[in-house]
Every structure is written in C-alpha cells, then in structure tokens.
N, C-alpha and C positions, 0 to 999 in steps of 0.2 A: 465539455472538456476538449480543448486542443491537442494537437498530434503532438508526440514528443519531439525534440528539434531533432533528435538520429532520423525521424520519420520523414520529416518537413522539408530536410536538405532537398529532397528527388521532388518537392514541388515549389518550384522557383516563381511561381504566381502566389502562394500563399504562406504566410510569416504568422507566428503568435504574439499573443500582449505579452506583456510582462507575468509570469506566474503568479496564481495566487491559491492556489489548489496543490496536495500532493498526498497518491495517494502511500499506504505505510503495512507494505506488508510483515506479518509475524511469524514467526514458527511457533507452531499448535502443538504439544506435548502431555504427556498426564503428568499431572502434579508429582508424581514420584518420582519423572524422570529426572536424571543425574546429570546421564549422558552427553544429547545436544544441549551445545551450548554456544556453538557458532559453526559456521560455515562446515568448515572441514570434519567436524564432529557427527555431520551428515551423512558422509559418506557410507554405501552399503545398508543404509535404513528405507524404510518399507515406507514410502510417501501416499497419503490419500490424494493424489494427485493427478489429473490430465497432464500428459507432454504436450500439451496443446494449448493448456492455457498459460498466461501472463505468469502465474502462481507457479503452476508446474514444471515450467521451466527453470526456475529461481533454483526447485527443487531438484530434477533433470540435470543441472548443470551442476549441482554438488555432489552428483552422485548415488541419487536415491534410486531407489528400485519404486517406478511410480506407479499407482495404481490408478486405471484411468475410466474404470466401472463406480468411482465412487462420487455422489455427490459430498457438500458440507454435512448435511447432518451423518450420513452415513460413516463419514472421514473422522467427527470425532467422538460418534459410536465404536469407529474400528481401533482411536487408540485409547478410551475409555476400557473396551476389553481387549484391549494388546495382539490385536490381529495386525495393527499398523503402529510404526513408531512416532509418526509427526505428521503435519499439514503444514501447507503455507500458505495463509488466507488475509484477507484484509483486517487490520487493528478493529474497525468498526464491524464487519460482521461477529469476529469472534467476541468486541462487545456485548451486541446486540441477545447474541446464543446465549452469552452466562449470564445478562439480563432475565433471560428466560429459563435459562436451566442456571440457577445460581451451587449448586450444589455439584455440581459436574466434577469431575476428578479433576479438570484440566487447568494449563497454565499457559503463557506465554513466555517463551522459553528466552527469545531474543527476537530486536527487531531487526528484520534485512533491511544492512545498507549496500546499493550499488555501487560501481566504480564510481560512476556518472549520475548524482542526487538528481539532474534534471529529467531523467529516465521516470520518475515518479512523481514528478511535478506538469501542473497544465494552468495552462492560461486559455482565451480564445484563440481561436484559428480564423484567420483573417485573410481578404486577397490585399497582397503587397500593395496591389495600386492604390488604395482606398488610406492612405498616409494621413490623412486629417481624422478616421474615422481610428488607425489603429491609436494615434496619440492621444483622442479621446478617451479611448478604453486605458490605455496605460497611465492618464491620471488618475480618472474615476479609481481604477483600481489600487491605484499608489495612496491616492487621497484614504481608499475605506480599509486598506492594511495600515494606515498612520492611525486612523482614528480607531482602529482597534473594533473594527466594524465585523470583518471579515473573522479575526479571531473568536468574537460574541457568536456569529453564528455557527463556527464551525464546535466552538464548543456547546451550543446548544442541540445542534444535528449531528456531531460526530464525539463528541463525548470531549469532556479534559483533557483529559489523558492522549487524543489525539493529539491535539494545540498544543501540549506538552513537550511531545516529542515530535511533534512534526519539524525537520531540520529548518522547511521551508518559512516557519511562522518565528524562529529564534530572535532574527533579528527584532521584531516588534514586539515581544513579549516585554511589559513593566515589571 
C-alpha cells in the first residue's frame, strides 16, 4: 500500500499510481445500541481505542474517551459487557471476528467517511522519476479495475460487503 497523497506531498521524489485499494473503517457497537449513529453521536463515549492508532484517532477526534490498554478482541469483549460503548476497526477485521464469533451481540453501527476519501484509499508508491514505470502500473491497474479483476479479489479476500461499500470501487461496479 502507498502513502496517502497528505503524506506523499513532503516527498517530492516519490508519487502513487492511480488507487486501487481503500481501506473502510466501522464503528463497532452492541447490537442494542440506539445511540451511535454517526460522528457527533460519539461524543463522550468510552472507545476501545489507542490515541495512537489510525482507528483511534477517527475516534479521539469525535470525542471519545479512548481506551488505549485494549486490544480487538478485548475492545469488543468490553462493549459485548458494556465496560466500552464502541470501537473503530477495519470493515474486514470485524468481518473476519463475527466469522468466528457469529453469535456476538455486536453490530456495525455506520461506516467512517473522511472529509478527504483519498485518506483511505492506496495505490503504489513510486519514485517520480521512474514515468514509464508509474504509467505502467496505472494501466495494469486501470486495465484490472475495468475488467473487474481487482473487485473479484477484493471480494474474495475482503468479503462483498467490502466492494459493496467501498466508495473507491463504485464506479466499476455492474
């Protein structure tokens, strides 16, 4: 995965392809909850959360009171028994977990969108000077998001419901 372009601007030797990647964070809730339901709705709730990570901050910046001793599984242990009110984790782990815990109280309450979609989307990271090499990757890439290449895998390793709502795959959806 490439740098995000807010990242990329401070290195003037290296550019990305075209995206073809993004990733899609969730707010993690128990199935009961009413409450969260977007952004603001966050405010003053007890986050399973690092201030530290990508996640945590999402949740940090809405105002949660985060908790940064917890890992995932412990994060939706804590709002399974209502020690914590939400998580913010990626669409495919908390796939993955109710794969395996299908019984779990929990839900996906909504999914974070940023000001800036390209904040969650990647391509390669490339040095600038290498112009035959990035236009290479930017058709390859253009070529296997047309031919629906790129949506086949992602919904095989990142589930439907990914590619579904991924902002980034809308356009080439049939």
């Amino acid at each position: 995965m490439g740098l995000k372009n807010s990242t990329i601007a401070s290195y003037p030797d290296l550019t990305n392809t075209i995206f073809y990647n993004q990733d899609m964070p969730v707010i993690i809730v128990n199935k009961d909850n009413t409450d969260i339901v977007d952004i603001a709705s966050m405010k003053g709730k007890k986050a399973g959360n690092s201030t530290t990570s990508s996640y945590g901050k999402i949740a940090f910046n809405a105002g949660c009171d985060c908790n940064p001793d917890l890992d995932f599984a412990m994060a939706m242990m804590g709002i399974t028994n209502g020690t914590i009110d939400l998580a913010v984790n990626s669409y495919v782990v908390f796939s993955q977990y109710m794969e395996s815990y299908p019984d779990a109280p929990l839900k996906i309450s909504f999914y974070y969108e940023p000001e800036n979609i390209e904040d969650l989307q990647g391509g390669v990271t490339l040095k600038t000077a290498d112009a035959s090499l990035i236009a290479a990757f930017n058709v390859a890439i253009e070529e296997l998001l047309n031919d629906g290449t790129i949506l086949d895998l992602a919904a095989k390793y990142l589930g439907e419901g990914f590619v579904q709502n991924a902002a980034l795959y809308q356009d080439y959806l049939k």
